[in-house]
N, C-alpha and C positions, 0 to 999 in steps of 0.2 A: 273633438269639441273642447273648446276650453271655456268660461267666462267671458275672455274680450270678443267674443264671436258675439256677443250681447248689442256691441257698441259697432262692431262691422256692420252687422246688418238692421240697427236703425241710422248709420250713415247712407246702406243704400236704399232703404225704404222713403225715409225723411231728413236728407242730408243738410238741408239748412233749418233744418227744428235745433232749436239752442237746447244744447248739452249741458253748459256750464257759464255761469254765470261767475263773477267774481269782485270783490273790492278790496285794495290793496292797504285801508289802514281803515281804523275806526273813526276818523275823521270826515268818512266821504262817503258816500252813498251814489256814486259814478260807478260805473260795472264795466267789466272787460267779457267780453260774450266769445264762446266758440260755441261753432255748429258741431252735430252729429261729426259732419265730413271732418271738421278738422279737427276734433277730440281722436275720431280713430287716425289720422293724420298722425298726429302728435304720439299717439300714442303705441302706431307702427314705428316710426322714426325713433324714439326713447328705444323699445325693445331691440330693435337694429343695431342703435349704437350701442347697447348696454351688451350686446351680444360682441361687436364686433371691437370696442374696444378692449372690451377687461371679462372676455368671455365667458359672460354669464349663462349659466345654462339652467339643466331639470337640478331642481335641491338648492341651488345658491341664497343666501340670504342679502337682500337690499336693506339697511337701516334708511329710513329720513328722520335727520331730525329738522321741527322747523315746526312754523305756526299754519293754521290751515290754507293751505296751497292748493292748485288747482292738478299741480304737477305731484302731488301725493297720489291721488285717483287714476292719473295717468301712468305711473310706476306701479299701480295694484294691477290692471289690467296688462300692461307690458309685463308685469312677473308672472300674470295667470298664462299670458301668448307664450314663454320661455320654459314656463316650467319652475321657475325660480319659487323664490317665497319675501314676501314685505314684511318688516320688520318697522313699525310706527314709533318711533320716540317720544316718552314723555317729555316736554319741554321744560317740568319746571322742576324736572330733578335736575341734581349736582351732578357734576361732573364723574364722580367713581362711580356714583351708579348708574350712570350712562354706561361707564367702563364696563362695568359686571354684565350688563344687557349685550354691550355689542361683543365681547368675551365669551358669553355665555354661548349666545346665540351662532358663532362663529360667521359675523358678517366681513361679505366681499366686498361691498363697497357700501360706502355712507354718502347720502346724499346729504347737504346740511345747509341751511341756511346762514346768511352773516351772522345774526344776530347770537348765534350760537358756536360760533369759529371756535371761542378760547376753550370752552367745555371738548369740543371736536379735536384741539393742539392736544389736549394732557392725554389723549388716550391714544395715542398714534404707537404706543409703547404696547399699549396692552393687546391692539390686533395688529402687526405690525404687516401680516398680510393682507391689509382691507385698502384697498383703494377710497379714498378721498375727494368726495366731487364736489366743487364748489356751487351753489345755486343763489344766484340772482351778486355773485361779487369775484371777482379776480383773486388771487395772492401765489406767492412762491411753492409749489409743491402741492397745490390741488389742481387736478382737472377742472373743466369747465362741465356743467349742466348744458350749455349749451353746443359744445364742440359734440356731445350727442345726438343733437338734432340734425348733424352735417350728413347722416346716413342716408342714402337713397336704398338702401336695398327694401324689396318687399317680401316679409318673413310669410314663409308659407306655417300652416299649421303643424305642430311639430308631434306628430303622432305618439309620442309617447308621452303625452301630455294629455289627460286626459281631468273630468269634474272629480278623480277620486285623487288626484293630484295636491302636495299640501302647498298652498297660497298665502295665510298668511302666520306669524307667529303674533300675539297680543298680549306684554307681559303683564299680570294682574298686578294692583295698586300695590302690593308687600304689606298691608296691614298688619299681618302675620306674621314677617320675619322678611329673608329677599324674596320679591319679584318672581313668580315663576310664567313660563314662556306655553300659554296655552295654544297648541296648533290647531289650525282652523284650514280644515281641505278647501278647495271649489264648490263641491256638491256640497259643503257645510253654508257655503253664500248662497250657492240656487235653493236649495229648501228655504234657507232664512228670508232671503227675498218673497217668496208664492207666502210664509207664513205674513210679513209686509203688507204683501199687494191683499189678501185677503181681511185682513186688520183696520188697513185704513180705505179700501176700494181703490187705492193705489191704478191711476191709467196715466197713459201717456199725457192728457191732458194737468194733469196734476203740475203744479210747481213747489219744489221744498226749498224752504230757509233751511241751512243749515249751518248755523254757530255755536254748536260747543265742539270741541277738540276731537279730533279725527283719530289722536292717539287711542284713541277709548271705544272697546268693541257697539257701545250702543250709538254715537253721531256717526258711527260708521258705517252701522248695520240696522241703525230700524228703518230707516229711511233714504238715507243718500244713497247706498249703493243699490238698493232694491228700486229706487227711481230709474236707475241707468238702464234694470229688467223691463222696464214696462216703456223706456223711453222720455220718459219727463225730465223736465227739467229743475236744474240743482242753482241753487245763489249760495256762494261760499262767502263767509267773513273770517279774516285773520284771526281773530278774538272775539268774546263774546262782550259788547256794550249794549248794556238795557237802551241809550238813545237813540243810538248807530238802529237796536233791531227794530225798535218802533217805527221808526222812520224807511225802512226799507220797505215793513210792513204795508205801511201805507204808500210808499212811492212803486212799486215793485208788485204787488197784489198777490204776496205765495198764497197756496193753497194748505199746507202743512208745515207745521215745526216743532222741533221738540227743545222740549225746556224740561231739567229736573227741576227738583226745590227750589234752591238756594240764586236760580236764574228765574224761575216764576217770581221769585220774590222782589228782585230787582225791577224785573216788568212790570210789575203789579205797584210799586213803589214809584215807578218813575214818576216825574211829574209830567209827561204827555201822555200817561195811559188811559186817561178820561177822554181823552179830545182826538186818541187817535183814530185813525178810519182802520178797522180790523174786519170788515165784513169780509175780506177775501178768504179769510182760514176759517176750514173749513169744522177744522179739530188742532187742539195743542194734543198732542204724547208727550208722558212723562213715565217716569219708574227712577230708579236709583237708590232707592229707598223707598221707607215707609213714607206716604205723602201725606201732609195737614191737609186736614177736610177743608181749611179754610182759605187756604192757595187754590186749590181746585175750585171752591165757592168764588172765588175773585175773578176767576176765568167764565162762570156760568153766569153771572151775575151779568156780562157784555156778548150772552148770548154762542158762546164759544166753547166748544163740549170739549172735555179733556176725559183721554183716553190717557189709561197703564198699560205698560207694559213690565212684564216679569219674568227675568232674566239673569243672565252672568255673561262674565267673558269665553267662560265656557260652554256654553250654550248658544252664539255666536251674535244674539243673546236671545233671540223671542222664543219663549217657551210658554207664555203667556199673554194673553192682551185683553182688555175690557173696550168693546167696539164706541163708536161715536154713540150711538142709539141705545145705549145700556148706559150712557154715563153720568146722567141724572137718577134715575133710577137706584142702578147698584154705586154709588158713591164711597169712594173707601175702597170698593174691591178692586184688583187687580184682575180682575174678568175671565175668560172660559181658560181653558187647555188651545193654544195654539193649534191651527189645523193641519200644519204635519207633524205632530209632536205628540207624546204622551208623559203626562206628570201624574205621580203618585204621591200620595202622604200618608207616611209608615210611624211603624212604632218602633222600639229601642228593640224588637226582635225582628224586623225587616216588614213586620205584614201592615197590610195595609187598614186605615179604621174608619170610622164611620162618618157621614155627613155631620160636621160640627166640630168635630176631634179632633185638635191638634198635632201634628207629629211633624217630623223631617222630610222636606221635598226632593222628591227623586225626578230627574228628565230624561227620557230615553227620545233618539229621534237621529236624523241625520245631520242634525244641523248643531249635535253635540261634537266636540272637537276630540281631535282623535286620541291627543295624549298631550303631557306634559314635555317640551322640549326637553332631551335629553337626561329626563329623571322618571325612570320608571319606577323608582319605590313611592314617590307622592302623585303617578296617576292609578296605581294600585290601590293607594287611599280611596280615591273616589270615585272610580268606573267598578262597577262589579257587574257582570251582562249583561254591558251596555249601558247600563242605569246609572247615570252623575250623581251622585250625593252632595246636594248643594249647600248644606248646611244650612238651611234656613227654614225654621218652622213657621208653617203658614194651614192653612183648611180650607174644604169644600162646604159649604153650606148647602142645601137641598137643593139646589138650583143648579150647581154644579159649578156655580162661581168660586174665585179663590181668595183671601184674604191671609196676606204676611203679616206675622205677629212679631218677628223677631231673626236675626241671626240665631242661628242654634249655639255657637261660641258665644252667644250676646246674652244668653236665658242666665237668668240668676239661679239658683237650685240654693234658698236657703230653709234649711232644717230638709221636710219631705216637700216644700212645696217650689213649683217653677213660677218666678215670676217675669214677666216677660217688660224689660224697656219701655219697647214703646209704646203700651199701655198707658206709663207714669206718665210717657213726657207726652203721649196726646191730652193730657188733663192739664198740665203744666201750662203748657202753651196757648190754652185760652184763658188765663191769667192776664189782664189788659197790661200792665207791667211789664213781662215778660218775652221779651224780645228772641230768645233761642233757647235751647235746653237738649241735655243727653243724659241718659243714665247709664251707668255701669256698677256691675259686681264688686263689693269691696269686703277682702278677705276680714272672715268674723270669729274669733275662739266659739262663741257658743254655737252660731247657726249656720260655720259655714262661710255661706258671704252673705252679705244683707249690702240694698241697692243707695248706690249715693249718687244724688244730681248733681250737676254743671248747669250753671244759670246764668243765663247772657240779661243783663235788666235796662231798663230804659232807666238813662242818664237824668231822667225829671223824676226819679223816685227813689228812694231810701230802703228799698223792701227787705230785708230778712230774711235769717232761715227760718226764723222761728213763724215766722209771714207765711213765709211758702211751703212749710210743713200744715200750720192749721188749713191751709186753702188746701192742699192733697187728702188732709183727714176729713173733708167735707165729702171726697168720690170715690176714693177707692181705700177696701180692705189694710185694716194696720199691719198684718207683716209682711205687705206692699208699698210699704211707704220708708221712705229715703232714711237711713240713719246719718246722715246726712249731707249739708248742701254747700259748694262750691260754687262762688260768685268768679265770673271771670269775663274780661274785655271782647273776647271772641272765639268760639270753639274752632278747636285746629281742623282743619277741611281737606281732602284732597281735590283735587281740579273737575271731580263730579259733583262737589257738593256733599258728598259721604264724611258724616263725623268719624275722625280717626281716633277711635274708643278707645287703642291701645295706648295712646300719648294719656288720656285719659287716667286708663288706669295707673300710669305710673305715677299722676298725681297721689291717687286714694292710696298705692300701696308707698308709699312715700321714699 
């Protein structure tokens, strides 16, 4: 048994139920449909030919790079039929650090879209044994994606392929330094999937929007592929356009999407989000981060429950979620313990503390990944039996709910006391002025580090530090308040919406 047996047998259950939806630019809202029958169609024929041309086999690694494709999904399921493993490209890295990934990772062949050809030419050096497939364009010395699809053979199940089999590699954002290559078994996507379907009531009736970037373990895994588990159907967008999603919304009728921040805001900003028809969603999911109450409130306010989820890449990611029905309610939190998973929150001697108490979150579960690509001294860092040390402090309150305070590398420690970010910046940001905000540690002779904000400000106002220090000394505690403040045109983001703190700090440390 592998994964793509998921997609076999809703082919013959319900072989013209639509699998996969798709639209080929942000200009259009026209969809390209396969059924059941010809998703696993397609997706025999890919494993076939990936098998029979450039023999791929159990372990081989497939890179795609490329914007969200319908043919990415259909390469995850042809590498879980082989045995192989997928290897997702971020697209909006350079070209070396492409290099270092598909290096790193020792990939056989690159699947690559045009739009990323030149990045794909400079590295031809660095895996010089990686076959080169061209997808959706011609040129001298790539294969064709489609000279693939010429295979009639029908792969039988290859026995030594089994859910304990590793599928795919995900390398984390590098906030930290390079990129590392989190592996992610099969049975890491069937637990994550059942944690999914039991999150959102996930059925085959369901339909998901799904536009943000497939590179990223969460558009990958809270929803798209665990729809393929139950059957339902997926709408893919190239890129993510606030218009493009509205407009599908309403033309299209999904049932679920997930949106972090920095895309709710867009949504929420557009000018058709008042007018739009959104009765068919049932819930928005988010996580990524710590969420504004007041993103969430823009979504409740049109009747429309937003769920968290609380996660990593190495966690594949749901280790947490707060249901549709708890989302009014518990607001802010990030909701129960996943239901095949166990999270703990320890203290700086491992044990664990009391309802309310702070500490570092620990995930043990199946759907935790099994190691670091090829670096066993930094999976050593953070699996210790079994338990992922995720770095991020967060608590249970009596109820059993969970609420994230902070990166554990994000906590300030000045003098004896920890002061936690996103405390600051959730006060900051209901400042009407104030358009975006981040805090970071900034080294101090006397205390340590004492915390300095980043302040995104609306261009119809003049405000100050010395503004936005007196509005911080109105809420919270003075050796919590910023020594100080950084006015800047846009905080640096990576492609989740995550403030990258480290660019950050190299401002404060100068």
């Amino acid at each position: 048994m592998n994964i793509s047996n998921w997609i076999e047998k809703h082919a013959d259950f319900s072989p013209e139920k639509v699998a996969v939806q798709f639209v080929r630019d942000s200009n259009s809202t026209e969809v390209e449909v396969w059924s059941y029958a010809e998703f696993e169609q397609r997706i025999n024929k890919i494993a076939s030919g990936l098998k029979q041309k450039f023999s791929v086999g159990t372990g081989d690694r497939v890179a795609f790079l490329g914007y969200n494709n319908p043919d990415l999904l259909v390469l995850l399921f042809a590498c879980a039929r082989l045995g192989a493993i997928l290897v997702p490209l971020n697209w909006r890295l350079a070209a070396a650090e492409h290099g270092y990934i598909l290096q790193d990772c020792g990939a056989a062949v690159l699947v690559c879209e045009e739009d990323f050809r030149e990045n794909a030419e400079r590295n031809r050096a660095v895996v010089p044994g990686c076959e080169f497939v061209a997808h959706g364009f011609l040129a001298k010395g790539w294969a064709g994606f489609e000279e693939l699809l010429e295979s009639n053979e029908n792969l039988a199940d290859n026995p030594d392929v089994t859910y304990e089999s590793l599928l795919l590699i995900i390398y984390t954002s590098g906030t930290t330094g390079r990129p590392k290559g989190a592996v992610l078994t099969q049975n890491a996507l069937f637990w994550n999937a059942l944690n999914s379907v039991h999150m959102h009531d996930l059925s085959a009736q369901d339909h998901v929007l799904s536009v943000l970037p497939l590179f990223h373990v969460g558009p990958l895994n809270i929803q798209t592929v665990p729809a393929f588990y139950t059957g339902a159907t997926v709408t893919l967008t190239p890129k993510f356009d606030p218009g493009q999603t509205l407009k599908l919304i309403a033309g299209l009728r999904p049932s679920l999407i997930l949106l972090v921040p920095v895309t709710m805001q867009a949504v929420l900003q557009n000018a058709n989000w008042e007018k739009c028809d959104c009765s068919s969603l049932r819930s928005v999911t988010t996580g990524s981060s710590v969420i504004p109450v007041e993103l969430i409130e823009g979504f409740h306010q049109r009747n429309i429950p937003v769920g968290q989820v609380y996660g990593s890449t190495e966690t594949c990611p749901i280790a947490a979620y707060l249901r549709a029905e708890d989302a009014i309610r518990k607001i802010g939190s990030t909701g129960k313990t996943a239901l095949h998973c166990e999270v703990r929150v320890v203290n700086e001697n491992g044990n664990s503390v009391a309802p309310g108490e702070a500490g570092e979150l620990l995930v043990r579960g199946a759907n935790v990944m099994k190691e670091y690509w090829n670096n066993a001294d930094e999976t050593a860092k953070v699996i210790t039996d079994g338990w992922y040390s995720t770095g991020d402090v967060g608590f249970f309150d009596e109820e059993g709910y969970l609420f994230i305070n902070d990166r554990k590398r994000d906590v300030i420690i000045s003098g004896s006391e920890n002061i936690y970010p996103a405390e600051i910046e959730v006060v900051l940001r209901e400042h009407p002025d104030i358009l975006d905000v981040a805090v970071v540690g900034k080294t101090d002779p006397e205390w340590g580090e004492v915390p300095a904000a980043f302040v995104v400000k609306s261009t119809q106002t003049e405000l100050s530090e010395s503004e936005v220090l007196l509005y911080l000394s109105k809420s919270i505690a003075r050796f919590k308040q910023p020594k100080a403040v950084y006015f800047l045109a846009a905080l640096p983001r990576n492609t989740m919406g995550k403030v990258l703190k480290y660019e950050l700090r190299k401002i404060v440390e100068g």
